[in-house]
Each structure stands twice: as structure tokens, then as C-alpha cells.
N, C-alpha and C positions, 0 to 999 in steps of 0.2 A: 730203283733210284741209283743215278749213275755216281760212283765215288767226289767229283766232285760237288755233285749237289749236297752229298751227307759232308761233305767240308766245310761249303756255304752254312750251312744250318748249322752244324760244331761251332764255326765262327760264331752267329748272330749272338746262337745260348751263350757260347764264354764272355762276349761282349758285359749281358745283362749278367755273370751269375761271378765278374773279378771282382771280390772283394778288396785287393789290395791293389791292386794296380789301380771319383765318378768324373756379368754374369754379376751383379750384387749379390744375388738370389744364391751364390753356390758358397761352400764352403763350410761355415758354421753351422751346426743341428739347429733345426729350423721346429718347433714342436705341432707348428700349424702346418707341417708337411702329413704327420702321424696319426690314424683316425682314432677317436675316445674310445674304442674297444680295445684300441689294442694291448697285449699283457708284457710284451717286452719290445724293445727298439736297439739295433745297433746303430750308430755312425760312423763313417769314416772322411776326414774332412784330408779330400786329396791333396788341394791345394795348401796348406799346411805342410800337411808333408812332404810335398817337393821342396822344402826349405831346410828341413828338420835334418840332422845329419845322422840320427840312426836311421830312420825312413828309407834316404837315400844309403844309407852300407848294407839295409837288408834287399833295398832293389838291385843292387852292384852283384850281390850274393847270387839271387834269384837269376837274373841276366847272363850269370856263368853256366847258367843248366842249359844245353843245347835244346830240349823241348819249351820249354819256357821261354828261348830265344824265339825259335821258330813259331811259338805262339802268337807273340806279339805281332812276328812278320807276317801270320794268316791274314791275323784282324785286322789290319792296316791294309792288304792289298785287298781282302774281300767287302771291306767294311768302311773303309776309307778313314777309321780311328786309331787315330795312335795312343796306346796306352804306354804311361801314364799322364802323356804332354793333353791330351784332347776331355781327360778326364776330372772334375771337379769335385765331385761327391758320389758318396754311396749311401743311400738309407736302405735298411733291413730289418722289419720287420712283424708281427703277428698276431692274431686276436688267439692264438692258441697255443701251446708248447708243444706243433707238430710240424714236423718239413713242409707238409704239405699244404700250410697255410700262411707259408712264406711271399713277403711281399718285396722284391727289390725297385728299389729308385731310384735313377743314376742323373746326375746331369755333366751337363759334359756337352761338346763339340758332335754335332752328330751329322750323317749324308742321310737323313729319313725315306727320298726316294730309293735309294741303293737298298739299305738294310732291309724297305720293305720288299725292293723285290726280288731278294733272297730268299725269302721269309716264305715270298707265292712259289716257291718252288716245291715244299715240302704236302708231302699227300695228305697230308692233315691240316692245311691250310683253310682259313676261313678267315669269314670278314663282317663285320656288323659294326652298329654306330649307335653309341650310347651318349646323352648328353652333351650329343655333336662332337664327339670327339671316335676315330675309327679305331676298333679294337678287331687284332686279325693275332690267330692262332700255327703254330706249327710243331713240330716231333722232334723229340731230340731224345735218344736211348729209351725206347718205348715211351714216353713221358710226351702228352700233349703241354704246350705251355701256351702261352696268353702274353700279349703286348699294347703297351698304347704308347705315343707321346703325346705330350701335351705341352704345346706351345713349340719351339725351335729346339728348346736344349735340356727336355726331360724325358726319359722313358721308363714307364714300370712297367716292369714285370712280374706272374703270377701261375699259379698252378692252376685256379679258376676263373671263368669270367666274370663272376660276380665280383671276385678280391679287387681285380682288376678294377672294371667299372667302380667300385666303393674309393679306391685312391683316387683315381682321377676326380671324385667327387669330391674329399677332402683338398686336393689340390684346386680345385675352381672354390674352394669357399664351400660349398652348398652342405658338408657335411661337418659335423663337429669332429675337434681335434682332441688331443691331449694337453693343450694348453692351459685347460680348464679344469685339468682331473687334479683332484689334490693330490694322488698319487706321485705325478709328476709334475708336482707344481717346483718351481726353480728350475726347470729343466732346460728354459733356456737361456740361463744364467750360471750355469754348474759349473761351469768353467771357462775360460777366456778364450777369444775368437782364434787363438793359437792350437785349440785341444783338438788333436788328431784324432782320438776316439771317444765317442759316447756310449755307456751303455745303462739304459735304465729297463727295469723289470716293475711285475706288481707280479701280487697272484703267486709268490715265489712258494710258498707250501705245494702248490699245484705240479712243479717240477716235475720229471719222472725221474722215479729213484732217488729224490731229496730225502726219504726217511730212512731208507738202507744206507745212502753215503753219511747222514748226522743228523739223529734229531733236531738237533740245532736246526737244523737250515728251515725244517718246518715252522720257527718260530718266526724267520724275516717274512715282513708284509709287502717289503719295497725296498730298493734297491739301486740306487747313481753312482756310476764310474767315469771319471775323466781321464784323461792321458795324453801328456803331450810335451812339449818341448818349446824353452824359451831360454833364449839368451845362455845356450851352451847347456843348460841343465834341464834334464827329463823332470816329468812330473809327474803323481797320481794323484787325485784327489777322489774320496766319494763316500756316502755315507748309507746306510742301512735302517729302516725302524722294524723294529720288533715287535712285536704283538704289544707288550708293557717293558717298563722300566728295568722290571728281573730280567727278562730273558734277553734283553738290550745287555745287562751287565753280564751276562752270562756267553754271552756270544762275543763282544767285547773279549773279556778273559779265554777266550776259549783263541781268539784270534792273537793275541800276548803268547799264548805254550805253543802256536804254530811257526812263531816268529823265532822262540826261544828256542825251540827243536832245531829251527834249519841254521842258527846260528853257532848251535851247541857242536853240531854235524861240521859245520865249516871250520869250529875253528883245532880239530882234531889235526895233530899231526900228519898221517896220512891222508889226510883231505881232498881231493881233486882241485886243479885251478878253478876248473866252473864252481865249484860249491864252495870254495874259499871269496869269490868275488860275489856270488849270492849271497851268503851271509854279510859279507861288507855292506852292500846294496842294502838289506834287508835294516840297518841300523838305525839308517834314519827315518823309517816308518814311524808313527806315529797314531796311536790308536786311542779314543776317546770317547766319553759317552757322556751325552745330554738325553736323559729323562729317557725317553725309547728308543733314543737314535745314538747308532755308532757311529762315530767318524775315520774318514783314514786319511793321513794328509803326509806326503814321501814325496822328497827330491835327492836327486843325484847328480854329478855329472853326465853329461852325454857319452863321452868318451867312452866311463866304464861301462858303461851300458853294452856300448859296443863292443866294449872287451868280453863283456859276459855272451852276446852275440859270437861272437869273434871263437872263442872257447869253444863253445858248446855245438858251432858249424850245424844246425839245424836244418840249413835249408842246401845245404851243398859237400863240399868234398873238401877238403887239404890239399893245398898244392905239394908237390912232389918234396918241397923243404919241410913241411908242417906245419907253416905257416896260414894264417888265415887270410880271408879277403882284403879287409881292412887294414892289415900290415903289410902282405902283399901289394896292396896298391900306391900305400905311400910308398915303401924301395922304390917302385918303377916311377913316380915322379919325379921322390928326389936322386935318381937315376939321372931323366932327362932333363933336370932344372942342371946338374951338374955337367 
């Protein structure tokens, strides 16, 4: 295979496999997207965060890595998609707690003749039609992978064909969702059409290595996380049920001494910036229980959030003053406002 064909096919898989960089239909966690098997679900609601101003300071971050740069420019000249302008959503995920029963679903701006005939180029290429909809295969780092779209502006992606064919089925209707699982019942009301990530779980005992990292964690049965940003201020919302009401208050308190530790930690004289603005952050968490269920319910400014971003430089470098992105960028405007 000639270098650029393995370029073409790097492209097609980063396409399907950017979680952060995916239309009524797009944006908000959709739970008739997710089929009634599944044990966990991520979302990411792109279009949100093209609005949201930590979102955009951790893409500003990311943008300053020259491969990161040059990534986007692949995908864009191979693929005809520009991320993160052509991208809407991302859903992720699985009837199992194994990589390799990961399901991605992106919707988004797509050239479906292009990508597919990238896709014919890979020696592990194939093609078949399930439920009238064509599902064709290629290689990417030893790893067969699997594709369909379905309709103009959705594609999933999968490590099987069956995973595959089984989404496309929950997306035409013909399969049952998670709409109906009491598990995940509220799920798609857990948080306002603003909430940039979803994450709900079942099955959480199941985990691997939930009993070596805390007993505890074998007691949660189910699990909702929201996150997002509104009107200047971050947000978390999300709540947990327990097996019973003890191990709900148990886990509760056990979530209070993780709170009080990284606070206790922050407010030490010799503290670091990042763990003195965690702790701050950390304050107004808010931790509570009804009968099996924990709740968590935290707001912040946006800013500091960014500051804690900004600090702790996770995704990149310091410029040459020490400065971070986000500070670095306002000087250069109010620079040229000046």
C-alpha cells in the first residue's frame, strides 16, 4: 500500500474516532439514538461547544500543536470535512466494558462519495447491504473497522459488522433504544439542550477493576453526568443510585472526604496555583442523597475554569513568557485593539 493510501485511510479512521473536535436532529443526546443493550453511553454535543468559551480555549490550546494542526488539514483536504465547523455530534457507545465493542456516531457535514472511495482503497475493503443501508469495511493499524451512514449526515462506526448493522437498526426505528430502560430513564432530560457532555452507565459493578480501585464503586447500579455551560458559568450536574439507601449514604460521604481532601490540599500554604483554584472550584459542589440516589449539582464561573485549564496546560506548552493560552491571547488582541 502506497503511503498515501495509508494517509487516506488515517484520515477516514480520525474522522470517525475525534471525540472532541460530530440538522434538528444534531446536538442534544438523543436516547433513541442508543440501542436497550447498551451498559454505558458518551455524548458530545459539538454544536454547544462551538459557543461555550472553555470548549473554544481548549480547541485554541489544541490548534497550537503543529500535529494537531496538520491533522485537521489532512481531514479537510482528504475528506472534504472540516473539523470542528462540519461537525455536530458525537455518540459513543457499548453493550460491553470492552474497546472493542465500541460504537461511534457522528453527525455532521459529510462528502459520503469521497470518504467512501477512500475507504475502496484499503486491502481489507468490503461491502454488503444490510436493511438497505451499505456497510463497507477497511484497516487501520492492524484493526479491521466497519462503516455505514445512514441518511446524508450520520455515520457509525464499529469493530463488527453486526455492532454496526445493530445501530443502523436502532437509528431506522426497527430496534429498541434506552429510552425505555428505567436505567436510563431521564436521560433525555438530564440536562438542558446547552449540555456539552453526557455520560450515563448501568452495570457499574461490572467495571474492570471497580473492586481493586473501591468497594464503593461496586455498590453504584447507574450512573448520569451532565456538563456544560451557560451564560458565562460551567456546569455539572448528575446523580448515581446505589444498590440501597446505606450504600447511597455511604458513597455520598465517601464523596464529602474526597471533596474535603482536595480542599484541605489546596488551601496549604505551599499549594500549587492549579490545586489552590481546584480546591476553590471544588466548593461549590454540592453533594446529596435521596433514598438510593446521590446527587451532584456544581457551578462555577467559565473564566476560572479556564484558569484551571490555563494552569495546569494539559494539552500543550507555555509560551516563552510562562504564560498560558488564554492569557497569551487576550495581550495579542488587546495588542491590536490598541
Amino acid at each position: 500500500m502506497t503511503a498515501r493510501t495509508k494517509l487516506s485511510l488515517a484520515c477516514v479512521t480520525a474522522l470517525g474516532m475525534m471525540w472532541g473536535s460530530a440538522n434538528a436532529r444534531a446536538g442534544a443526546f438523543k436516547p433513541t439514538d442508543v440501542p436497550a443493550d447498551a451498559k454505558w453511553v458518551v455524548h458530545l454535543n459539538l454544536d454547544s461547544a462551538k459557543t461555550s468559551k472553555i470548549a473554544l480555549a481548549v480547541q485554541q490550546r489544541l490548534m497550537e500543536r503543529e500535529e494537531v494542526k496538520q491533522g485537521v488539514t489532512d481531514i479537510a483536504t482528504l475528506t472534504g470535512v472540516n473539523v470542528p465547523e462540519d461537525l455536530n455530534d458525537v455518540t459513543i457507545y457499548g453493550s460491553k466494558f470492552d474497546e472493542e465493542d465500541n460504537v461511534v456516531l457522528i453527525t455532521g457535514k459529510f462528502d459520503q462519495r469521497r470518504i467512501l472511495g477512500l475507504v475502496s482503497l484499503s486491502p481489507a475493503y468490503s461491502s454488503t447491504t444490510r436493511d438497505g443501508h451499505e456497510i463497507v469495511s477497511w484497516e487501520d493499524k492492524g484493526k479491521t473497522n466497519f462503516g455505514a451512514f445512514v441518511g446524508e449526515d450520520r455515520l457509525v462506526i464499529a469493530r463488527t459488522l453486526e455492532n454496526v448493522a445493530g445501530a443502523v437498526q436502532v437509528l431506522d426505528a426497527k430496534r429498541p433504544s434506552i429510552k425505555d430502560v428505567p436505567e436510563f430513564a431521564g436521560a433525555d432530560s438530564a440536562g438542558p439542550s446547552s449540555a456539552m457532555v453526557y455520560v450515563g452507565g448501568t452495570g457499574l459493578e461490572n467495571l474492570p477493576n471497580a473492586a481493586a480501585a473501591s468497594p464503593l464503586l461496586t455498590q453504584a447500579r447507574s450512573a448520569m453526568l451532565t456538563i456544560g455551560e451557560k451564560d458565562g458559568q460551567a456546569y455539572l450536574k448528575g446523580l448515581v443510585k446505589a444498590v440501597d439507601p446505606t450504600k447511597a449514604e455511604q458513597l455520598a460521604r465517601a464523596g464529602e472526604g474526597l471533596k474535603s481532601i482536595v480542599m484541605l490540599s489546596a488551601s496549604r500554604r505551599d499549594a500549587e496555583k492549579v490545586a489552590q483554584i481546584a480546591g476553590e472550584l471544588l466548593q461549590t459542589l454540592k453533594i446529596g442523597r435521596v433514598d438510593q440516589t446521590v446527587t451532584l449539582d456544581w457551578t462555577a464561573p467559565a473564566d476560572a475554569v479556564i484558569d484551571l485549564i490555563d494552569e495546569g496546560v494539559p494539552f500543550g506548552q507555555r509560551g516563552p513568557d510562562g504564560q498560558g493560552v488564554r492569557t497569551r491571547a487576550k495581550t495579542t488582541t488587546d495588542a491590536t485593539t490598541n
